[in-house]
C-alpha positions in Angstrom: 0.0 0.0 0.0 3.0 2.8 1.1 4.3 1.7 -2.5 1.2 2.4 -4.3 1.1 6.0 -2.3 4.5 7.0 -3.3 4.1 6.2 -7.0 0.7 8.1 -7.2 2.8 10.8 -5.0 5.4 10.9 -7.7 3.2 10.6 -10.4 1.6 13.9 -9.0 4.6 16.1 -8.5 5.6 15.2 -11.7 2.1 16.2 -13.9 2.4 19.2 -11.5 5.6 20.1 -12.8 4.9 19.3 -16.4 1.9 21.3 -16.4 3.9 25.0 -15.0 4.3 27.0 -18.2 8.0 27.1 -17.3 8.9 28.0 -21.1 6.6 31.0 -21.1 7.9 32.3 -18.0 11.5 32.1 -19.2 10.9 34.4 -21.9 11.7 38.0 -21.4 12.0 40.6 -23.4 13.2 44.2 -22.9 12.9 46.7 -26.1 14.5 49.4 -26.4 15.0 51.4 -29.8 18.2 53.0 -31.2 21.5 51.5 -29.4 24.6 52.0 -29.5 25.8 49.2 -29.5 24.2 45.6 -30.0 25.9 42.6 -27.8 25.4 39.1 -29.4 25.8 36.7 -26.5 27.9 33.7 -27.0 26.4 30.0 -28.0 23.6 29.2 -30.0 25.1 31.9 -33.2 23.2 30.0 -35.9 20.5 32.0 -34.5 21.5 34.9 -32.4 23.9 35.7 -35.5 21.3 36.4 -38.2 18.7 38.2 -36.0 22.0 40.5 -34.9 22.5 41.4 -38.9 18.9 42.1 -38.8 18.9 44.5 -35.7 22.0 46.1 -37.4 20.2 46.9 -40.5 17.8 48.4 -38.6 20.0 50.6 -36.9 23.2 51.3 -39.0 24.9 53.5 -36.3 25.2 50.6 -33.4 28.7 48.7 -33.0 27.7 44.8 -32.7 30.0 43.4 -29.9 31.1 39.8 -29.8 32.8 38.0 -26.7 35.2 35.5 -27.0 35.3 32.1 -24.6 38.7 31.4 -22.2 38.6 27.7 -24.0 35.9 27.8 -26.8 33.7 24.4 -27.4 31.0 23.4 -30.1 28.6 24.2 -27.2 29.9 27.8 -25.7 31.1 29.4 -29.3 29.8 27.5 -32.6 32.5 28.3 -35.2 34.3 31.3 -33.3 36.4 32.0 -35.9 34.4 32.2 -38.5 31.7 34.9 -36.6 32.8 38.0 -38.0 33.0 36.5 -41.8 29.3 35.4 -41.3 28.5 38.9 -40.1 30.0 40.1 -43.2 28.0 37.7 -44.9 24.6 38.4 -43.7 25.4 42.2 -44.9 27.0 43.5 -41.7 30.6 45.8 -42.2 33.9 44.3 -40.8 34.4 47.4 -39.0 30.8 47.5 -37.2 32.1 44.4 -35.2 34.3 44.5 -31.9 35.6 41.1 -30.1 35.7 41.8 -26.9 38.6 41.2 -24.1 39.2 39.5 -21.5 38.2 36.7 -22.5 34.7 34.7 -21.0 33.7 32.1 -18.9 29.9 32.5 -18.5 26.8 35.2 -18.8 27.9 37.1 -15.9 31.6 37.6 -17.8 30.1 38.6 -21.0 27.7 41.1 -19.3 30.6 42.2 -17.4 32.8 42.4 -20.3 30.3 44.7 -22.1 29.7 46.7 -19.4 33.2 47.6 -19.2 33.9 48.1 -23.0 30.9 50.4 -23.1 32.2 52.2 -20.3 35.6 52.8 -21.9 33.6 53.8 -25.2 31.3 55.8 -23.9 28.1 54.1 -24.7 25.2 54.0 -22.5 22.3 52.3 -24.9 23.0 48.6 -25.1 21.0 45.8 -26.8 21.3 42.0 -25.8 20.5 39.6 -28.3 20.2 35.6 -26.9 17.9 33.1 -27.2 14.2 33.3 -25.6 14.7 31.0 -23.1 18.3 32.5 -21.5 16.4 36.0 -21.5 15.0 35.9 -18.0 18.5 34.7 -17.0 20.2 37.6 -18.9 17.9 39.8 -17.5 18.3 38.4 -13.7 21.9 39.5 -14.3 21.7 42.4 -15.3 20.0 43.4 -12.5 22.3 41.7 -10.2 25.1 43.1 -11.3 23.5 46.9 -11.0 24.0 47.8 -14.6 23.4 51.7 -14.6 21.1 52.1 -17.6 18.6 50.6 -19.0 19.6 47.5 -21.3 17.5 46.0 -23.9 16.9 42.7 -24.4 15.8 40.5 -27.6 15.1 37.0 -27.8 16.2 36.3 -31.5 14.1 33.8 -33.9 13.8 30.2 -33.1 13.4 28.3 -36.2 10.5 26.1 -36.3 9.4 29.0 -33.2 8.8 27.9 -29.6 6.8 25.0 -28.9 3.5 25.4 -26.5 4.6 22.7 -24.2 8.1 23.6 -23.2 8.6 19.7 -22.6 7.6 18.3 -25.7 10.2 18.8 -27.8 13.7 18.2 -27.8 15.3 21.9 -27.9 12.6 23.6 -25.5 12.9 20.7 -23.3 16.7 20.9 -23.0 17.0 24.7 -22.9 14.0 25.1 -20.6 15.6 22.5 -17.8 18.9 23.9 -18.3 18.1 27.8 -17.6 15.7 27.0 -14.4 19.2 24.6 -13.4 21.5 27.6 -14.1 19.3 30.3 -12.1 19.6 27.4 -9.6 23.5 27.2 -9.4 23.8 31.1 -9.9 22.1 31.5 -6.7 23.6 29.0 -4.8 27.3 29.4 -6.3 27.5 32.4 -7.1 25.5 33.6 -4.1 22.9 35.8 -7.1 19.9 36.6 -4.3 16.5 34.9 -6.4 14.8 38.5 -6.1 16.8 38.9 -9.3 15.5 36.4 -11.6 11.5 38.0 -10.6 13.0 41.6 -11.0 10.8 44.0 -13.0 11.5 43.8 -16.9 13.8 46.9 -16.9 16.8 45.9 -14.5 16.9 46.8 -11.3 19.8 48.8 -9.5 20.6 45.8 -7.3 23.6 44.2 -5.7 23.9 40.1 -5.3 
């Protein structure tokens, strides 16, 4: 009998779970019209590249900033050597594009990293481009690490778009556990108080 109510238990916690619309939720968006500059956040640049050219063309007077990984891998920089050549490609001018230094381990690094180049440059209007589901994350960060304007961010194109049931399909499945992980182990790690990941859209001035 105890067996039978801990399998109906776990069968309930886990149609529970299912059923949050935890894909949704993850999605954040920020707009925020003529920047300065337009950071493209590393991984996943078969998307976030092309939707970068787009935003470019769009506004002709923004710098698109790239980071670079400490030790890149097919999963933290696809092709890192060839980003600036598909830039040019997708109708973007060499001399638009900036690869940041240091380089990056991680969100808060890249963030970081921008923040200081944009400092140093003078440039107070920034646009993030990622992908839908690291937007909330992106946006936790930002306002965890007190960024002092306002920062736009875009969640580029998904192709196929975004399924209605983040678990039933293989790329919102993966993406959706992995952000609600990472939130996870940025708060307990790297001691990022939770208050940030529910923070109004536009960042908050906020400490970890």
């Amino acid at each position: 009998m105890k067996r039978v109510v801990r399998i109906l238990l776990a069968c309930t916690i886990a149609l529970a779970v299912l059923s949050l619309p935890l894909g949704p939720w993850l999605v954040r968006e920020w707009p925020l019209d003529q920047p300065e500059a337009i950071l493209v956040l590393g991984s996943h640049e078969a998307e976030r590249l092309p939707y970068a050219a787009r935003l470019a063309a769009r506004w002709p007077g923004a710098r698109l900033l790239l980071t670079e990984p400490v030790v890149a891998t097919p999963y933290n920089c696809q092709d890192c050597a060839q980003r600036v050549s598909q830039l040019e490609r997708l109708g973007v001018v060499r001399t638009r594009v900036a690869v940041m230094t240091p380089r990056v381990r991680n969100t808060r690094d890249e963030l970081q990293v921008a923040l200081g180049w944009s400092r140093r440059h003078g440039l107070v209007r920034v646009v993030v481009v990622t992908s839908p589901y690291h937007t909330r994350r992106v946006q936790g960060w930002l306002s965890a690490l007190a960024w002092p304007h306002p920062v736009g961010v875009r969640a580029c194109e998904v192709e196929g778009g975004l399924a209605r049931v983040w678990w039933s399909r293989d790329y919102d499945r993966r993406y959706t556990v992995y952000e609600v992980a990472a939130m996870a182990a940025n708060s307990w790690r790297d001691g990022v108080n939770p208050r940030h990941w529910f923070a109004p859209s536009a960042p908050l001035v906020g400490t970890l």
